[in-house]
Structures are given as structure tokens and as C-alpha cells.
C-alpha positions in Angstrom: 43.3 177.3 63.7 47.0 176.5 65.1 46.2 179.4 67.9 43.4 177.1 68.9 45.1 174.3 69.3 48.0 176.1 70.8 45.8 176.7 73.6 43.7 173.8 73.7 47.7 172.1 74.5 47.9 174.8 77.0 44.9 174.1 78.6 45.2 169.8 78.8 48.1 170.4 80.6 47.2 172.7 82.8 50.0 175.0 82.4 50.7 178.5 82.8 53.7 180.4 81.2 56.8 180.8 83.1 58.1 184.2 84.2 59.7 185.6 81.7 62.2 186.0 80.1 61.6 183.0 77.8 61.3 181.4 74.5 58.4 179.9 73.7 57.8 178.0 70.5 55.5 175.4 68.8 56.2 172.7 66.7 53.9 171.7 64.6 54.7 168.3 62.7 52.2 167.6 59.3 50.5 164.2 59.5 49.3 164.2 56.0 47.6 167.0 54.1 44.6 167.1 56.0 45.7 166.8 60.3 48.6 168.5 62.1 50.1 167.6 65.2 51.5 170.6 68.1 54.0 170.9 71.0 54.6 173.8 72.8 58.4 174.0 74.3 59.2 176.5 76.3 63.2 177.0 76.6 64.2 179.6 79.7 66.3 182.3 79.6 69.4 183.0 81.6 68.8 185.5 83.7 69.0 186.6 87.5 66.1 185.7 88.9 63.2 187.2 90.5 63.3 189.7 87.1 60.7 191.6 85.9 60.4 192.6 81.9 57.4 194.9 83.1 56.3 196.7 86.3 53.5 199.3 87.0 56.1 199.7 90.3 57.3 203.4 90.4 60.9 204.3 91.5 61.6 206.6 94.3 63.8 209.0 95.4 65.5 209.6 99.0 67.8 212.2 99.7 69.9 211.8 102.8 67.6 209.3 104.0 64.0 211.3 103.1 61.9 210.6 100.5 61.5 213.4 98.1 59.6 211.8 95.6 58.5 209.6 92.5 61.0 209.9 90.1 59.2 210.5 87.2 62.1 210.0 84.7 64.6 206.9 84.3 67.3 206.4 86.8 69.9 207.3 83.7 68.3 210.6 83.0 68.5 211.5 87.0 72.1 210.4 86.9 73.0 212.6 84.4 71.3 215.7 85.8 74.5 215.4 88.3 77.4 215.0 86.1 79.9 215.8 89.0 79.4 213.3 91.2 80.0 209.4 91.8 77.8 206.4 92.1 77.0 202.7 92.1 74.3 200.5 90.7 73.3 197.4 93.0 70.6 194.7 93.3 68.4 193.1 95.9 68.3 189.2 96.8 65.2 188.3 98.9 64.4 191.8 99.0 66.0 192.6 101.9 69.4 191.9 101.0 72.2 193.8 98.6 74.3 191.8 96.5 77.9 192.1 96.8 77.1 194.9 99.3 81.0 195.0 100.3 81.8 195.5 96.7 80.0 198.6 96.2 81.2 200.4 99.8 84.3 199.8 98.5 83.7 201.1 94.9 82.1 204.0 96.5 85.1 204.8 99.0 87.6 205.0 96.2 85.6 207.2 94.1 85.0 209.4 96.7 89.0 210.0 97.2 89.1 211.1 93.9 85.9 213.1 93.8 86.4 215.1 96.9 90.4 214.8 96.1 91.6 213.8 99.6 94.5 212.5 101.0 92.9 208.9 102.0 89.6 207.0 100.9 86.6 207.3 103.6 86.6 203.7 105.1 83.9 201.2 104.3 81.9 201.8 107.6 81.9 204.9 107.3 80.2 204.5 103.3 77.5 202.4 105.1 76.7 204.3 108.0 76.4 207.2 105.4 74.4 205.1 102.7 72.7 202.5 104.8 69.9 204.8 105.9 68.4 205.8 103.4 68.9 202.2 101.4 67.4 200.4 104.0 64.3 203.4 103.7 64.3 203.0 100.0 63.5 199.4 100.1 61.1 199.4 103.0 59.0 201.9 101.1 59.4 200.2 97.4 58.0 197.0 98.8 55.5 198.6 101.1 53.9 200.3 97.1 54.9 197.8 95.0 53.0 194.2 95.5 54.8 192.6 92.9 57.2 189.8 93.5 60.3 190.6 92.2 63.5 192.5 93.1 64.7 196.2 93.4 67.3 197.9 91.1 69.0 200.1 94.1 71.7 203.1 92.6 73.2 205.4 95.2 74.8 208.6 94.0 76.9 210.8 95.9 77.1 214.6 94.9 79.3 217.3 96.0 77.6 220.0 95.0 74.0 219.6 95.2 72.9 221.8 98.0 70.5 221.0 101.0 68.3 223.2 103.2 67.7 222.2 106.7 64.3 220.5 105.7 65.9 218.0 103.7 66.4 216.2 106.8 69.3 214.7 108.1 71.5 211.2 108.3 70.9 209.2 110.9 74.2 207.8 111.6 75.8 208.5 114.8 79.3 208.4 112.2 77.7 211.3 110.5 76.9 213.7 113.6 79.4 216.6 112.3 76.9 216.9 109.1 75.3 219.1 110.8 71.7 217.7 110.0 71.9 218.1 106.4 74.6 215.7 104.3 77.4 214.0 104.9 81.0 215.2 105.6 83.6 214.1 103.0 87.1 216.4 104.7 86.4 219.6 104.1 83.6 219.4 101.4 79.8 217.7 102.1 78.2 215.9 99.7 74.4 215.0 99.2 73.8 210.8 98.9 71.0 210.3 96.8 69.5 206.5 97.1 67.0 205.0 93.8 65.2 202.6 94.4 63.6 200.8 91.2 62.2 197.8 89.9 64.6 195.2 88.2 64.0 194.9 84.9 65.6 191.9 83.1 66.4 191.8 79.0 64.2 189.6 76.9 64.8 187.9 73.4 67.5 187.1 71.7 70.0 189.6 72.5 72.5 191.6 69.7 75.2 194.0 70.8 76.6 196.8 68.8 80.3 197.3 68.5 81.6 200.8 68.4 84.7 202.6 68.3 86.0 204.3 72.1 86.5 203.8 75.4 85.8 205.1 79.1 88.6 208.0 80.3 88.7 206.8 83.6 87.6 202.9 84.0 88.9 203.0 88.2 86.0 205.6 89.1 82.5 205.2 88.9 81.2 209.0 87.9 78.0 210.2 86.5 80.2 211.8 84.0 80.4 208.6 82.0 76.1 208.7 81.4 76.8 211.9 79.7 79.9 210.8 77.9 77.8 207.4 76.6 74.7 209.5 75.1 76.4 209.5 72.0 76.2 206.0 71.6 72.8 205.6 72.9 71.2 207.5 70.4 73.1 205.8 67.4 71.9 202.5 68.9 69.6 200.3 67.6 66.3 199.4 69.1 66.8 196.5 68.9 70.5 196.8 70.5 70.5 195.4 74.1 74.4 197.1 74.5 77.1 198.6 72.7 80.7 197.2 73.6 83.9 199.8 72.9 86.9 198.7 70.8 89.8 200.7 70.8 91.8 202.0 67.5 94.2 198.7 67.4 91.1 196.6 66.9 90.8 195.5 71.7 87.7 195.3 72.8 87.1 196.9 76.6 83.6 196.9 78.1 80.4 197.7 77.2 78.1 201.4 78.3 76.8 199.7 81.0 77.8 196.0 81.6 81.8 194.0 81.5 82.2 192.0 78.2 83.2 188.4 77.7 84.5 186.1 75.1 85.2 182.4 74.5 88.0 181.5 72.4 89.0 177.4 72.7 87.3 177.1 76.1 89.1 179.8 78.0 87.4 183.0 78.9 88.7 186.2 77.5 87.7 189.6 79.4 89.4 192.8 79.7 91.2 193.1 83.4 90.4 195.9 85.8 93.4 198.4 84.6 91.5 198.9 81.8 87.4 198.8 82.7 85.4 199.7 85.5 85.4 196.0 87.3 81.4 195.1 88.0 80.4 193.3 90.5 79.0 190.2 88.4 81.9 190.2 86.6 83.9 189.5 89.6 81.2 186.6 90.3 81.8 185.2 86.7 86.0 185.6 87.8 85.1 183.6 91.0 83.1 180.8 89.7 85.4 179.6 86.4 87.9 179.8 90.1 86.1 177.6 91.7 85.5 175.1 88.6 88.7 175.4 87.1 88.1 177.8 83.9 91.0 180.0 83.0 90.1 183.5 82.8 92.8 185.1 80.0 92.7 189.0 81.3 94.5 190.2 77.8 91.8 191.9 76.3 89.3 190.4 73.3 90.5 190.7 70.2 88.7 192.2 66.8 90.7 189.8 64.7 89.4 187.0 66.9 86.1 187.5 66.5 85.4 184.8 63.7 86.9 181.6 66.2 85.0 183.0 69.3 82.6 179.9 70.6 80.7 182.3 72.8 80.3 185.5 73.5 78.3 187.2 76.7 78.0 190.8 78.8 77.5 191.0 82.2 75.5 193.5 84.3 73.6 194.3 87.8 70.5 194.1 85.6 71.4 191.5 82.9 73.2 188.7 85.0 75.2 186.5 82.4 73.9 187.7 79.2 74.9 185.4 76.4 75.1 187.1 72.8 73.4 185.8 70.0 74.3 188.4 67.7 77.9 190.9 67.2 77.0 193.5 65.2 80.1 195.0 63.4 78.1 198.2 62.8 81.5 200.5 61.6 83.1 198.2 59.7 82.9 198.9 56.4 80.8 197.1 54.6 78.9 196.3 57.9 78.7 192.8 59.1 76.9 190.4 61.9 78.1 187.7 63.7 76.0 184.8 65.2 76.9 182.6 68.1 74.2 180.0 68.4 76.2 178.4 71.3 75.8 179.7 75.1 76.3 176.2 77.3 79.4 177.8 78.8 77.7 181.0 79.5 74.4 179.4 80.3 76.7 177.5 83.3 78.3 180.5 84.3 74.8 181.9 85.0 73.4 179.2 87.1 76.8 178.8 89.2 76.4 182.5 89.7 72.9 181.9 90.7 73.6 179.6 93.2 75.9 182.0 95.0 73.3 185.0 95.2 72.3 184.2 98.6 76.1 183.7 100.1 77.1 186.7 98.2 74.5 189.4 99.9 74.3 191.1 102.9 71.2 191.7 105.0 69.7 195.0 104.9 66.8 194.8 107.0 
């Protein structure tokens, strides 16, 4: 009977869910024993937009700008078939454009000193002219399959040992000529840029966060090691787990598997700085914003013994935007305990600021 008249409110009013992520509730308030009264609310949640929580969009695969195929396993599983090599993880705005597009040529070019261990870092234009191929492919080809409206999850990997026939085709970049038609020239070694294109999937319900002991060796590069060093705390993860955040032995917390973590303690925001974490590129945007409206950022890292006077706590991610936290779960403490933050204006604010600067903060692809 309340299903009925949940949708008989629908109905008078004409309305049609929202795209989620969202809650949706009703509120049913007794008139007497015998009537009942509804309201449907429907409350968003903070996200990037133009999110997807399910897509029959497939991903694809280009190597050195040429479609090879359908990947036909997740993105994370791919990444860590190639444990040597480097990579970043990116999103579209209108489709056509990369957020924070600078960011990641510039993540890329310092990983790739350190991978291929030379002398200097490639430049940045010599990162695009390698990447932007087979990116600008990638997303011409997703959007030509997939008819949904929403935007693309875009990972480029670099690998130096992954080998290439002549078939595989070649990069198109007058920069690259010396590659000989088959991958791009890093000094003395080549290395093989694989570009994924995927839908973006965003995180629904409330969200709960695992904290676990450890921390990534080396925060300053971006490797595909790090998938296989964070299996182990995959599989001891909830399902119910949207992340799990490390804390170190003396009780600091660093960053989470895949996103930068964020606390609230008497209206300042607490995050770990880049000497110890791999700086993301919403993170940065977060960093900007409480700039530009006057929030101090505190770089010493979150504290364990803080945890009970935090006001807020939220992750940030390519995928997730500004996640706020409703639940920290203690999960190796012993006895185990949850903590609940019902509170998420400050976070809630970051994300909108943060949305209003997707547009300024992307470059055009195509």
C-alpha cells in the first residue's frame, strides 16, 4: 500500500528520478490509525557530474594509437598485468576535454625519469605528442559505441618492456619519428603507451572507509607496481568498503589505495602533503579552492588520536570527486570500532566549488 502511494506522488508530480547517485526517502506522517500521509525527498549526492553508477558501455584498448580491442577485464586487472611500468588515471569534461590535462603530462614526465632512469624528465610536449594520439582515438571511438551521456574514465600506461611488432602500428607525432613506427623513444629504451578508455563510474550510498595499517614505498611515482602491492588490502576489504586509507605504525594517516584523504578538525582541513602521498589531481583542486575561499589547509598529516574531534572526514579521487565519509571503520584496532560523521556541509562545498571549476580546469582534446 505505501509503494502505491509512493508512486501515485510520483506520478501527480510528474517527476522522474534524478541521475544518480542519490538518496531517496519517504516520509510517511500517521494521521490517525486509519490514513497516512507521504513525501518523497530526494537529497543529491556529491559527486562529479555527468557520473554513471551503471553502463552497458565497454572499455577499449589502444596501443600506440591502434585499437586492439575490448578489454574484457577491469582497468585494475590490465594494470597489473604490467607491473613495470608507469601510468595515470584522468577524466573527461564535455567529452572532449581532459581534466587537469597539464597535471598528468607532468605526472607522466617524472615517472618516466625514474622508470627509464635518465638523466632529465622527457618535457611535457613531448608526453602529449606521445599520448595525445591515441587519447584523442580512444575517446572518438568510446563515444562513437557508447550512446549514453555521461563521461570517460581515460588511464594511460606507459611500459618499457612490452614489445611491439610492426603491425601494431605506429605514433603519429612528428616528435616521435625516431620510433621507428612502432613505440615511442624514451633515451635509449622504447616504451609501449597503452591508452583505456572507460566509462566513469561514480560511488553510490553512504560511503564507509576501512582503515589499515601501511603505506605506499614510493608516493612521487605513479607505477603499476602499487596495483599489485594494494591487492592485499583489496581482498580483506569489505563489500561494502568504498576505500581503505593507510596509517602508519605511530598512529598518521597517509592516503588511501586509490584516492588522497581528508580531515576536518575545528574548521581547518587536514591532508597529508605531497612528500609523503602521491598528490591527485582533485586533491590539488580541493588545495586550490579552500585558496581561493580562505580555508587553511594544515599539510601535517591526520592524526589516529584525532579521530574522535574530527567534524568531517572525505577522500578524493578522478572517479569519486569529493567523497564525504559517513563511516571510519577502525577495522585493526582491537576491539574493532566505527566512527560516524553525519556532517559533510564543508565537504559538500568543496565539491560544488570544485564543480564549478571543471570547465576552466580542462583542456580540449578534440
Amino acid at each position: 500500500e505505501r509503494e502505491r502511494e509512493r508512486e501515485r506522488v510520483v506520478d501527480s508530480h510528474n517527476w522522474l528520478p534524478p541521475s544518480p547517485p542519490f538518496f531517496c526517502f519517504t516520509l510517511y506522517r500517521f494521521e490517525d490509525r486509519n490514513s497516512v500521509t507521504s513525501f518523497l525527498f530526494a537529497k543529491p549526492h556529491c559527486t562529479l557530474p555527468s557520473m554513471a553508477s551503471s553502463t552497458a558501455c565497454l572499455s577499449l584498448l589502444f596501443r600506440n594509437g591502434v585499437f586492439v580491442s575490448h578489454l574484457q577485464q577491469s582497468v585494475g586487472a590490465f594494470l597489473a598485468e604490467h607491473p613495470s611500468s608507469i601510468y595515470t588515471a584522468a577524466r573527461t569534461v564535455q567529452k572532449n576535454r581532459i581534466l587537469q590535462y597539464e597535471a598528468h603530462l607532468k605526472r607522466l614526465s617524472y615517472s618516466c625519469k625514474s622508470l627509464f632512469s635518465l638523466s632529465s624528465a622527457p618535457t611535457e610536449e613531448f608526453i602529449d605528442a606521445a599520448i595525445r594520439p591515441g587519447v584523442e582515438q580512444g575517446l572518438r571511438r568510446f563515444y562513437e559505441e557508447c550512446k549514453e551521456d555521461l563521461e570517460a574514465r581515460v588511464v594511460v600506461c606507459i611500459d618499457p618492456v612490452d614489445g611491439l611488432t610492426e603491425e601494431a602500428g605506429a605514433l603519429s607525432s612528428p616528435v616521435l619519428t625516431e620510433t621507428a613506427g612502432t613505440s615511442a623513444r624514451f633515451g635509449e629504451k622504447e616504451g609501449t603507451i597503452f591508452v583505456l578508455v572507460a566509462p566513469l563510474l561514480s560511488p553510490s550510498g553512504p560511503t564507509a572507509v576501512e582503515v589499515r595499517l601501511g603505506r605506499r614505498s614510493n608516493p612521487t611515482v605513479k607505477s603499476t607496481r602499487w596495483i599489485l602491492d594494494r591487492a592485499s588490502f583489496e581482498a580483506k576489504k569489505a563489500k561494502d568498503t568504498n576505500e581503505v586509507v593507510l596509517v602508519d605504525e605511530e598512529g598518521y594517516f597517509y592516503e588511501g589505495l586509490s584516492s588522497n584523504f581528508f580531515a576536518v578538525l575545528d574548521g581547518e582541513v587536514q591532508t597529508a602533503s605531497s612528500e609523503h602521498v602521491m598528490l591527485g589531481t582533485i586533491q590539488q583542486m580541493v588545495e586550490k579552492a579552500c585558496e581561493k575561499h580562505d580555508l587553511k589547509v594544515n599539510y601535517a598529516r591526520p592524526r589516529l588520536s584525532d579521530v574522535d574531534r574530527w567534524q568531517e572526514v572525505f577522500i578524493t579521487s578522478t572517479s569519486r570527486g569529493v567523497l564525504p565519509v559517513q563511516q571510519l571503520r577502525l577495522v585493526e584496532q582491537i576491539p574493532p570500532r566505527t566512527l560516524h560523521y553525519e556532517h559533510s556541509v564543508l565537504s559538500e562545498q568543496l565539491c560544488k566549488w570544485v564543480n564549478d571549476e571543471l570547465l576552466e580546469q580542462s583542456t580540449k582534446i578534440f
